[in-house]
ROSE-4610 file (N, C-alpha, C; in Angstrom, 1 decimal, always signed):
// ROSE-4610
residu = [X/X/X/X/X/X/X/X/X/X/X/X/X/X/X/X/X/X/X/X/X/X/X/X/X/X/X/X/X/X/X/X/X/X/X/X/X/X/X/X/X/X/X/X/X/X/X/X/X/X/X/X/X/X/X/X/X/X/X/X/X/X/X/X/X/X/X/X/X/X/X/X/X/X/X/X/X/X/X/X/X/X/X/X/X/X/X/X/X/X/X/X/X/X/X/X/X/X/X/X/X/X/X/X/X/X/X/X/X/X/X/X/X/X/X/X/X/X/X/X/X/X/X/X/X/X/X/X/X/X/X/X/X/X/X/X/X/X/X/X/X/X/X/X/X/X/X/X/X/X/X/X/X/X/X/X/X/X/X/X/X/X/X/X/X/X/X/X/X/X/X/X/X/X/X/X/X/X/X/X/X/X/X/X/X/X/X/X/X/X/X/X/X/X/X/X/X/X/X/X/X/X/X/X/X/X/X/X/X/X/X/X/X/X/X/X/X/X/X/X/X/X/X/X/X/X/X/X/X/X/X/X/X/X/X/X/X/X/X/X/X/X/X/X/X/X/X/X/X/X/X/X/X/X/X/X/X/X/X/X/X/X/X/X/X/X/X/X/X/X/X/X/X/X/X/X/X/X/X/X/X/X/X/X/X/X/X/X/X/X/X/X/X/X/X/X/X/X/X/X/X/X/X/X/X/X/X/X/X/X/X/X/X/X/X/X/X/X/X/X/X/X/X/X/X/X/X/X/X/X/X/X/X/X/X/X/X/X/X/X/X/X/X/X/X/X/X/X/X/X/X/X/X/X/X/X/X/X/X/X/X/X/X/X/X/X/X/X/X/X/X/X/X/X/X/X/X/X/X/X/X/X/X/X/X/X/X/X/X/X/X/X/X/X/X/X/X/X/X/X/X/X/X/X/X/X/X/X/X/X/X/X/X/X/X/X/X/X/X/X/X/X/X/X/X/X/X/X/X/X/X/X/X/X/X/X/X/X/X/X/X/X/X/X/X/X/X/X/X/X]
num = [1/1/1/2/2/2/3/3/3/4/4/4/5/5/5/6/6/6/7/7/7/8/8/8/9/9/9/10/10/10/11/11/11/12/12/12/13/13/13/14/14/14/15/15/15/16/16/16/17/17/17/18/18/18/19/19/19/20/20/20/21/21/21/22/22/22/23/23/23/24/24/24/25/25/25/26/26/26/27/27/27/28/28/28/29/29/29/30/30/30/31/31/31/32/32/32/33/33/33/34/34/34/35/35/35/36/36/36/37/37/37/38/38/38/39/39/39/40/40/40/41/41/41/42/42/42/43/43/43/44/44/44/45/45/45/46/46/46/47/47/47/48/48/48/49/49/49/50/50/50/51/51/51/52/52/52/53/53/53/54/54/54/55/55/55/56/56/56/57/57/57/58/58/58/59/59/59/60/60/60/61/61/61/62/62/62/63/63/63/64/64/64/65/65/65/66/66/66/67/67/67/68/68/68/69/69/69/70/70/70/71/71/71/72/72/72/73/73/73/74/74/74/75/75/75/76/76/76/77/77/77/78/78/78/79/79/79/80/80/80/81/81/81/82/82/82/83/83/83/84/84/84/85/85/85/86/86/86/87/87/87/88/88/88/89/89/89/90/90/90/91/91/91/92/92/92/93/93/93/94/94/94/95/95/95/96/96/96/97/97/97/98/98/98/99/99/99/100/100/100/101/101/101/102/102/102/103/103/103/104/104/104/105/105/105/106/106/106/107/107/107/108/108/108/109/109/109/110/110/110/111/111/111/112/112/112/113/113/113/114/114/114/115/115/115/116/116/116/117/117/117/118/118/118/119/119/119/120/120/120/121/121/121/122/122/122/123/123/123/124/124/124/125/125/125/126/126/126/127/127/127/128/128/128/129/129/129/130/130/130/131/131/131/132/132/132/133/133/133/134/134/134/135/135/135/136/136/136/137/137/137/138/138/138/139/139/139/140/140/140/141/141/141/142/142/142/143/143/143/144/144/144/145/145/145/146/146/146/147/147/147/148/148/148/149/149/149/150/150/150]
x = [+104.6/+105.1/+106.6/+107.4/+108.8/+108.9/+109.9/+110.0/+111.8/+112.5/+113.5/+113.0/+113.6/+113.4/+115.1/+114.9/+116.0/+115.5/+116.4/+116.9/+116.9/+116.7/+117.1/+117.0/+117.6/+117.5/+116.8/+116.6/+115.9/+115.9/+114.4/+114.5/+113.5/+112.9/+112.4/+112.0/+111.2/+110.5/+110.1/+110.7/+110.6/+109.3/+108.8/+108.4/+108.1/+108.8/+108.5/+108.8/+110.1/+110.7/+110.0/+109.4/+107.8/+107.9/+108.6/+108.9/+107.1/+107.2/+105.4/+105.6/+107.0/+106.7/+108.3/+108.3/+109.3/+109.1/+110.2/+110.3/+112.0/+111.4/+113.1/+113.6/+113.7/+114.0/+112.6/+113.2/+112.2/+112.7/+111.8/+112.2/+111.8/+112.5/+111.8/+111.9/+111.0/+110.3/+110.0/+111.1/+110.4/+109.2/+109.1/+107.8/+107.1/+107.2/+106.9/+106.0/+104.8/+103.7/+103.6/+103.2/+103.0/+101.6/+101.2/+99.4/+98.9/+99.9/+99.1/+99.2/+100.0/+99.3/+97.8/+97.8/+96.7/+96.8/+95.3/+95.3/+96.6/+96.4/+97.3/+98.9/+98.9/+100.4/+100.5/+99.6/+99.5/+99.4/+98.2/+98.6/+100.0/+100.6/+101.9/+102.9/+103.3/+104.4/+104.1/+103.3/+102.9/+103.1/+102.6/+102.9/+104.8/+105.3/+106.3/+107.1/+107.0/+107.3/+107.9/+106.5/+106.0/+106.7/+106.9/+107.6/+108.7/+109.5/+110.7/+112.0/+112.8/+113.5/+115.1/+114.9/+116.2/+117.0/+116.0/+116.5/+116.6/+118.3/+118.7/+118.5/+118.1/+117.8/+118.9/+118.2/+119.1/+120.9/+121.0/+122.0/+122.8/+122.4/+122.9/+122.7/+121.7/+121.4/+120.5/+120.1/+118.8/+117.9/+116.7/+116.0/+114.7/+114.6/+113.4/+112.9/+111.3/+110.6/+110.6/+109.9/+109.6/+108.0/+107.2/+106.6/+106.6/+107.9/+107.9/+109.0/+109.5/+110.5/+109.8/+108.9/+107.4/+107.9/+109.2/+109.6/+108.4/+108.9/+108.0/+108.3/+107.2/+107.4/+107.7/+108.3/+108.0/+108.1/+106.5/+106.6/+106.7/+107.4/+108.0/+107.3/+106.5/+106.4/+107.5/+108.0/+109.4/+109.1/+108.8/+108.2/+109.9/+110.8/+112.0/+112.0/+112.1/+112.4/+111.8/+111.2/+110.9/+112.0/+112.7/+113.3/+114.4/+114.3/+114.6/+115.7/+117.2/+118.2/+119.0/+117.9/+118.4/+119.1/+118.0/+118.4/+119.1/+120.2/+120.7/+121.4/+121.2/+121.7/+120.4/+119.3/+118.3/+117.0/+117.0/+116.3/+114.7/+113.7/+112.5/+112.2/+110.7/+110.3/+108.2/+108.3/+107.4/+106.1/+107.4/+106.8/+105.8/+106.4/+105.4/+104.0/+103.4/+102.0/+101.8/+100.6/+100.5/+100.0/+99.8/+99.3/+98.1/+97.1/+95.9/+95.6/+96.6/+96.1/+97.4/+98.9/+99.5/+99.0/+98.2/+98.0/+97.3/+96.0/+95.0/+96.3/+96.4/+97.4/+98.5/+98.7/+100.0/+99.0/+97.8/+97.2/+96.4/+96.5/+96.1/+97.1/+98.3/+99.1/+99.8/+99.8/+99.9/+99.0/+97.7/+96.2/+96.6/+96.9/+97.5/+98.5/+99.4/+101.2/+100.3/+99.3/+98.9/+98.4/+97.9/+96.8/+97.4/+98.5/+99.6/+100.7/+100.6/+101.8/+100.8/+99.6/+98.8/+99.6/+99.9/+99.4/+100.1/+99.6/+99.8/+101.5/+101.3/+102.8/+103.1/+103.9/+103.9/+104.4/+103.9/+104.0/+104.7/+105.3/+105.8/+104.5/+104.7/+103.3/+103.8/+102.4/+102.7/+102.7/+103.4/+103.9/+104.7/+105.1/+105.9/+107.1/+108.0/+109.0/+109.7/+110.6/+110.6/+111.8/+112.3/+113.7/+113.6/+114.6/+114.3/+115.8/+115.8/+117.0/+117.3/+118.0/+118.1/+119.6/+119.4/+120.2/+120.1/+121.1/+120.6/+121.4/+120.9/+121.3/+121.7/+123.3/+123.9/+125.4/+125.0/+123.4/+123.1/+121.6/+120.5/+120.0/+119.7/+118.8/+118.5/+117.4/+116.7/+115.8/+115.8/+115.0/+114.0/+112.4/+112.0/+110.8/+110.4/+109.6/+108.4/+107.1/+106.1/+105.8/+105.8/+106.0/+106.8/+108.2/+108.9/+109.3/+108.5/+108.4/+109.8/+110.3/+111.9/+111.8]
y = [+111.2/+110.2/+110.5/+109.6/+109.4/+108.6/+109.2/+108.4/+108.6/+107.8/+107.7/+107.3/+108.2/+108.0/+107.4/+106.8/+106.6/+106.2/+107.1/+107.3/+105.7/+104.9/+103.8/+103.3/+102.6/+101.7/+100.7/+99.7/+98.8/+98.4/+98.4/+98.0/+96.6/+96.0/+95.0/+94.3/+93.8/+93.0/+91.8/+91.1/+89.6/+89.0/+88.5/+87.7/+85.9/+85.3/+84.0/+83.8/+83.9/+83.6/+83.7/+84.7/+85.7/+86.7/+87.4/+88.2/+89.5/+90.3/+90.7/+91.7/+93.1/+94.1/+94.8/+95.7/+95.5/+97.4/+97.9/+99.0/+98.9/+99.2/+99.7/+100.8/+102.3/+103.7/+103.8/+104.5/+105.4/+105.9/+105.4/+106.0/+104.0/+103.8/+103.5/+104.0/+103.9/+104.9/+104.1/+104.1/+103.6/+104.1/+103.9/+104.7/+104.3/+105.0/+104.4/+105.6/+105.0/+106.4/+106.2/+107.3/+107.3/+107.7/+107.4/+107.5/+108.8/+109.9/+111.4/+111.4/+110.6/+111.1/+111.2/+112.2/+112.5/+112.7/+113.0/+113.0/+114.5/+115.3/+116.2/+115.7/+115.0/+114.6/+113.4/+112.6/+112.0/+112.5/+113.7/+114.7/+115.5/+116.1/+116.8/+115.8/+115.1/+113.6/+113.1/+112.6/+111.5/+113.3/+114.5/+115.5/+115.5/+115.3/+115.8/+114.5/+113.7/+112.3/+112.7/+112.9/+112.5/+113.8/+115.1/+116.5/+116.6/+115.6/+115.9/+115.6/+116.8/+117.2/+116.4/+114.9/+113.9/+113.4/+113.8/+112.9/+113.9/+113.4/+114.5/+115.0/+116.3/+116.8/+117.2/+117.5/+117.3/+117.8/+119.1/+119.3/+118.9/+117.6/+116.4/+117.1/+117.9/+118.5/+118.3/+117.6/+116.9/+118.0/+117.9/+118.9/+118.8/+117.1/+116.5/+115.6/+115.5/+114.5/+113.5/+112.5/+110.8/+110.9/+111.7/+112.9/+112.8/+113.8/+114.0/+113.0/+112.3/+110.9/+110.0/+109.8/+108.8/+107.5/+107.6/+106.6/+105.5/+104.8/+104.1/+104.3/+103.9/+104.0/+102.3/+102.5/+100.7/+101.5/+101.3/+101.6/+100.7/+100.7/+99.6/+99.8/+99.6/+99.8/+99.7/+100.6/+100.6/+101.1/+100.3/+101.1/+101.6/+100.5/+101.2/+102.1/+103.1/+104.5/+105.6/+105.2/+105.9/+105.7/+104.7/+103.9/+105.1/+104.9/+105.9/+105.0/+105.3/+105.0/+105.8/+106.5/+107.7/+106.7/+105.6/+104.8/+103.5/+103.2/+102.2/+101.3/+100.3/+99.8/+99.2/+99.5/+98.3/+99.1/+99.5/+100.8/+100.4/+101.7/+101.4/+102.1/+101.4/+102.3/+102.8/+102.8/+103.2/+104.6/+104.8/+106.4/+105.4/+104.4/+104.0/+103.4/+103.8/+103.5/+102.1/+101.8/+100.3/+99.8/+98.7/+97.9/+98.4/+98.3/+99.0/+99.6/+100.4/+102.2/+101.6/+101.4/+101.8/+101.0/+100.3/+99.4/+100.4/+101.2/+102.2/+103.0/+103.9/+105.1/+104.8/+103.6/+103.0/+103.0/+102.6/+102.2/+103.3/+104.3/+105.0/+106.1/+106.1/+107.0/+106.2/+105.0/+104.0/+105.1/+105.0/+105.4/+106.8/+107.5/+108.8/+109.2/+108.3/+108.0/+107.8/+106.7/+106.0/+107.4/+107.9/+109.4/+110.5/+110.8/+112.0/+111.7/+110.4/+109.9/+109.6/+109.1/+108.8/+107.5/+106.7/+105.1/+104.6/+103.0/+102.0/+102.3/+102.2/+101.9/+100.3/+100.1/+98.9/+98.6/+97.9/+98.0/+96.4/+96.6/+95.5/+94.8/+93.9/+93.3/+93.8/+94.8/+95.7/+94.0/+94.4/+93.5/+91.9/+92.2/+90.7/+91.1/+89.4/+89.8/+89.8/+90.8/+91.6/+91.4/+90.9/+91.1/+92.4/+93.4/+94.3/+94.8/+94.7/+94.7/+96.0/+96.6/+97.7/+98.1/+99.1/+99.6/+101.1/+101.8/+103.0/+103.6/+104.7/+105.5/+106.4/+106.6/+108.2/+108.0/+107.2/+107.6/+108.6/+109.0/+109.9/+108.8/+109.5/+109.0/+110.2/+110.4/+111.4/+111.4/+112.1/+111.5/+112.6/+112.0/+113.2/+112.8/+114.1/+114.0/+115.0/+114.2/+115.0/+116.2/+115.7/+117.0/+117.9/+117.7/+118.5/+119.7/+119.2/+120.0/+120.4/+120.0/+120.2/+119.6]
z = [+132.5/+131.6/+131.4/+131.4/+131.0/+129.5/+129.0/+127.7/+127.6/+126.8/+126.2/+125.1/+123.8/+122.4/+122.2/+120.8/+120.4/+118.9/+118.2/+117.1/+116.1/+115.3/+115.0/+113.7/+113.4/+112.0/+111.9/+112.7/+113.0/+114.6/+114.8/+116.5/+116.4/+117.8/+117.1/+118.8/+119.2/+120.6/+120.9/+121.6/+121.5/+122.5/+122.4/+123.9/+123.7/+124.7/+124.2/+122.7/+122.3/+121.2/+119.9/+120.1/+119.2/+118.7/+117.3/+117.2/+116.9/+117.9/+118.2/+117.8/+116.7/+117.4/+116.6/+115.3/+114.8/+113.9/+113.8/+113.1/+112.2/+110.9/+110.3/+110.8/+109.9/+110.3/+111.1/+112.3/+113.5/+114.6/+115.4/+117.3/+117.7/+118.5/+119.6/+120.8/+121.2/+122.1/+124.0/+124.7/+125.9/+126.6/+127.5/+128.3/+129.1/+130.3/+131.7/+131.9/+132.9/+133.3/+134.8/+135.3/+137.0/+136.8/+138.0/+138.6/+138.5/+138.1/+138.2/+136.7/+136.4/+134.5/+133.7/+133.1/+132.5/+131.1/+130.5/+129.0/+128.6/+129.1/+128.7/+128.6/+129.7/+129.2/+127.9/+127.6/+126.7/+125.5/+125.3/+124.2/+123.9/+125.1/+125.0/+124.6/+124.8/+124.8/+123.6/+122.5/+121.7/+120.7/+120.8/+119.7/+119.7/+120.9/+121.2/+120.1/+120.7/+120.2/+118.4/+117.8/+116.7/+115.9/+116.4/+116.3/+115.8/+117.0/+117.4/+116.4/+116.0/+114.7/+115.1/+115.0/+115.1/+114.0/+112.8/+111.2/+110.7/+109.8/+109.1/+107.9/+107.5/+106.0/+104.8/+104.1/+102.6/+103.3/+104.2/+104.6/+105.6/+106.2/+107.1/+107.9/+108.8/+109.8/+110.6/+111.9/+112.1/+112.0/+111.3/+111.1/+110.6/+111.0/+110.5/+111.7/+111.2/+112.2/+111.4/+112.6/+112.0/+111.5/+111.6/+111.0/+109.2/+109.2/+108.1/+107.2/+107.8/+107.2/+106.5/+107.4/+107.2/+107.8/+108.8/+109.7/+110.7/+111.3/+112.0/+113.5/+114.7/+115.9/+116.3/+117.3/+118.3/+119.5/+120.2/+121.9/+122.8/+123.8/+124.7/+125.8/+127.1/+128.1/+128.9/+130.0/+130.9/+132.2/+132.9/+134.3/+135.1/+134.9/+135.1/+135.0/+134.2/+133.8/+135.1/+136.1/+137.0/+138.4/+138.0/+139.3/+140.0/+141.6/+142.1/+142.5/+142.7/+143.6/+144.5/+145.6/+146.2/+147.5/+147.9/+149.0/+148.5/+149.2/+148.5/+147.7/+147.0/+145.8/+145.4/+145.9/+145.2/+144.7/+143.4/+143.0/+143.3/+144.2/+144.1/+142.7/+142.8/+141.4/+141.8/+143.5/+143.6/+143.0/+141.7/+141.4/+139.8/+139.2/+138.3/+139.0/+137.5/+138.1/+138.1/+138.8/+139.3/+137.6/+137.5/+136.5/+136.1/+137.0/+136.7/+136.3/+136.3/+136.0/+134.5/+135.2/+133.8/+132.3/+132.0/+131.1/+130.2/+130.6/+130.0/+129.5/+130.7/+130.2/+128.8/+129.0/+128.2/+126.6/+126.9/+126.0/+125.1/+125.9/+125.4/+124.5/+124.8/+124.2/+123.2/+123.0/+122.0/+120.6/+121.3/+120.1/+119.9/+120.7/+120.0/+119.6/+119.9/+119.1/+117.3/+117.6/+116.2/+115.3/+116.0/+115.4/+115.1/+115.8/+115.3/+114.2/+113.8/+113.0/+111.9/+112.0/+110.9/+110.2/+111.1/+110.7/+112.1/+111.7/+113.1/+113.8/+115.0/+115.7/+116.2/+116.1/+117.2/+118.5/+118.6/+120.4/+120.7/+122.5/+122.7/+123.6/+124.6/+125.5/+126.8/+127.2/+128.4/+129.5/+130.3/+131.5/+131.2/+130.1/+129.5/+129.9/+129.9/+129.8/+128.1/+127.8/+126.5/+126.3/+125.2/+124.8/+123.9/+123.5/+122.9/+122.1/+120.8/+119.8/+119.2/+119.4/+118.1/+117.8/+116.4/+116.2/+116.4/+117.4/+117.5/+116.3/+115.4/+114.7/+115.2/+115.2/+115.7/+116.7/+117.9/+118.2/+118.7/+118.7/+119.1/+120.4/+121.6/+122.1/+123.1/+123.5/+124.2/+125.1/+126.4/+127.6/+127.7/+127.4/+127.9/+129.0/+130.0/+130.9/+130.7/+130.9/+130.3/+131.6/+132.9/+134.2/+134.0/+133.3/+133.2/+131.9/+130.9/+130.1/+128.8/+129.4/+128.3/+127.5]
């Protein structure tokens, strides 16, 4: 799993002129999965997510989670985020997982984004086309890979 977090004030997901999908202070959270993902990366990534010390405390120092802010999530589906441009100008992205598979996976770390934050996240519509708004705070924005471990 790949994710870009970003830091934000308000983010927010359109489809068909529908607003489906909205956070004030939080992350949103891209996130694209490949075919070898598993629950462990779902567990590792959604703790990691939910952990991760981006908001700043009494001493303007980021030193806080969305966790402990009591901020909100919006998760985006992004199969992009796998896209390879080693060959070419025309990026493949054979490394995301097919529909099939990414819909569960997606769906499932949605439910444990939900479960580590202890209340609802919102989400955009996996395979729509998505307009996606925000303001990034900072900005912060952060790339992380669940294979890679950093």
């Amino acid at each position: 799993m790949r994710a870009v977090i970003q830091r934000v004030s308000h983010a927010s997901v359109t489809v068909e002129s529908t607003l489906i999908g909205q956070v004030g202070g939080g992350l949103l959270v891209l996130l694209a999965v490949e075919e070898a993902d598993t629950d462990a990366d779902i567990e590792w990534l959604s703790g990691k997510v939910v952990r991760l010390r981006v908001f700043d405390d009494e001493q303007g120092i980021m030193n806080r989670s969305v966790l402990e802010t009591g901020g909100g999530i919006l998760l985006v589906s992004q199969f992009t985020l796998y896209a390879s441009t080693r060959k070419g100008n025309r990026p493949s992205y054979s490394r995301s997982a097919p529909p099939e598979v990414a819909v569960g996976l997606f769906e499932r770390f949605a439910r444990r984004l939900e479960s580590d934050l202890g209340k609802p996240v919102a989400t955009g519509r996996f395979g729509a086309h998505m307009e996606v708004a925000l303001t990034n705070d900072g900005p912060v924005t952060i790339l992380i890979d669940s294979k890679l471990r950093e």
